[in-house]
C-alpha positions as CSV (number, residue, x, y, z in Angstrom):
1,X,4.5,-6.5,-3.6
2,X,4.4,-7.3,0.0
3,X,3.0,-3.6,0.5
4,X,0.1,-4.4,-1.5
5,X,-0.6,-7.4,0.4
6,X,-0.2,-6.0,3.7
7,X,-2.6,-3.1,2.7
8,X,-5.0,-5.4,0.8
9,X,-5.4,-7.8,4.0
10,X,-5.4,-4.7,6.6
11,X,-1.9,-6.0,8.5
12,X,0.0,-3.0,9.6
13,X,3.4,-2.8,8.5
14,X,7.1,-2.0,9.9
15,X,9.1,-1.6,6.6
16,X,12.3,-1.1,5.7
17,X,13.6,0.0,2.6
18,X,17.0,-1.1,0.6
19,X,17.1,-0.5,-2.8
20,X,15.6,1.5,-5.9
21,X,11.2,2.1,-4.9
22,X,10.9,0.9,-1.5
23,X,12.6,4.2,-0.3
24,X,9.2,5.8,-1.6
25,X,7.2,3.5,-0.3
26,X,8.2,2.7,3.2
27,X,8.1,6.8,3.7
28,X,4.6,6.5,2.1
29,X,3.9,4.0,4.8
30,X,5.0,5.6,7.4
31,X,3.6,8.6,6.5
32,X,0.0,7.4,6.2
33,X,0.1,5.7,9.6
34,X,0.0,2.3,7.8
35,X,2.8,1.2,9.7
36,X,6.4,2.7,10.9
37,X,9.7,3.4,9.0
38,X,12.5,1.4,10.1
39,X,16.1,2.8,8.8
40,X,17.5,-1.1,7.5
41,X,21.1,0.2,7.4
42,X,21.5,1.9,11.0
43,X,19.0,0.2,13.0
44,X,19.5,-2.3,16.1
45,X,18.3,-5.2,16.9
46,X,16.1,-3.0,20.0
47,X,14.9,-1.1,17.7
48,X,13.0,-3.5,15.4
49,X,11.6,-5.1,18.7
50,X,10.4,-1.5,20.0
51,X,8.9,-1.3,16.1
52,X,7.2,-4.6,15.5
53,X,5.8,-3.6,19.4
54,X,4.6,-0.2,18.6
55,X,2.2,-1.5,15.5
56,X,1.6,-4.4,16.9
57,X,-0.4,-3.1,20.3
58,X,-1.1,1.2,19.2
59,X,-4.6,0.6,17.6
60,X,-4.1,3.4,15.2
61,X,-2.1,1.9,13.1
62,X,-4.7,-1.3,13.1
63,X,-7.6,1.2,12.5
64,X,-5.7,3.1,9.4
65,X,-4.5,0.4,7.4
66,X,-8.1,-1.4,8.4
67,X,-9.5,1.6,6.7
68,X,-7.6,1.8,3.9
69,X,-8.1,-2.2,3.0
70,X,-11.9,-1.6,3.1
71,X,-11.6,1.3,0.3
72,X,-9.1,-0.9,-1.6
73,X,-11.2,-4.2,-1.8
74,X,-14.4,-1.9,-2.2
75,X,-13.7,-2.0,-6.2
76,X,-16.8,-1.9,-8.5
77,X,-15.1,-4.5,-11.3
78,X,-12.3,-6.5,-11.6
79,X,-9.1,-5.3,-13.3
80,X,-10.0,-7.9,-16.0
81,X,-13.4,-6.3,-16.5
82,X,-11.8,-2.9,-16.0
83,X,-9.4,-3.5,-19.3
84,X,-12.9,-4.9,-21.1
85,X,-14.3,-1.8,-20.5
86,X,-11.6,0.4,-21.1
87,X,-11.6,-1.5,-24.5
88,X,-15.2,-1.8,-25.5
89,X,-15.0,2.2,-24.6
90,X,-12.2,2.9,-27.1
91,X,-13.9,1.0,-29.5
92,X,-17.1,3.0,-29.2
93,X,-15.7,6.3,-28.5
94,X,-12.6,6.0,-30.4
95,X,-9.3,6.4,-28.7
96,X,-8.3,9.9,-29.6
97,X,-9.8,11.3,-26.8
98,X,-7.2,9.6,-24.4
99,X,-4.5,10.2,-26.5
100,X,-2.2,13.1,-24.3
């Protein structure tokens, strides 16, 4: 998702939420400084400016999301090698261990 990207390539965000999870995660990116909640269905036009202005030029929000794209790209594997090594572990281990 766009969310993902943002956070992945350390671009703080002004999001706006319409439908079914994007309610969660725009108030997860608001309230993690990654970027501001804009309301999409009782904003103005002034108010998207002042919002795309705000996280464009308050560092914070540049030095949070920076922050949280170095600990996301800071991955020891691959999610490829993570599934390899998920399975070679059930295989060795058995998988009744994980079972809940």
């Amino acid at each position: 998702s766009g969310q993902f990207e943002a956070l992945y390539r350390g671009v703080a965000m002004v999001a706006m939420s319409i439908y079914g999870d994007q309610f969660y995660n725009t108030k997860r990116i608001d309230y993690r400084s990654y970027g501001i909640y804009a309301e999409a269905f009782i904003f103005q036009p002034d108010d998207l400016v002042v919002a795309i202005s705000r996280v464009s030029q308050d560092p914070s929000y540049k030095q949070r999301i920076a922050n949280a794209s170095k600990i996301s790209r800071d991955c020891p594997e691959t999610s490829a090698q993570g599934a390899v090594s998920g399975v070679e572990h059930m295989l060795k281990h058995g998988g009744d261990p994980l079972q809940s």
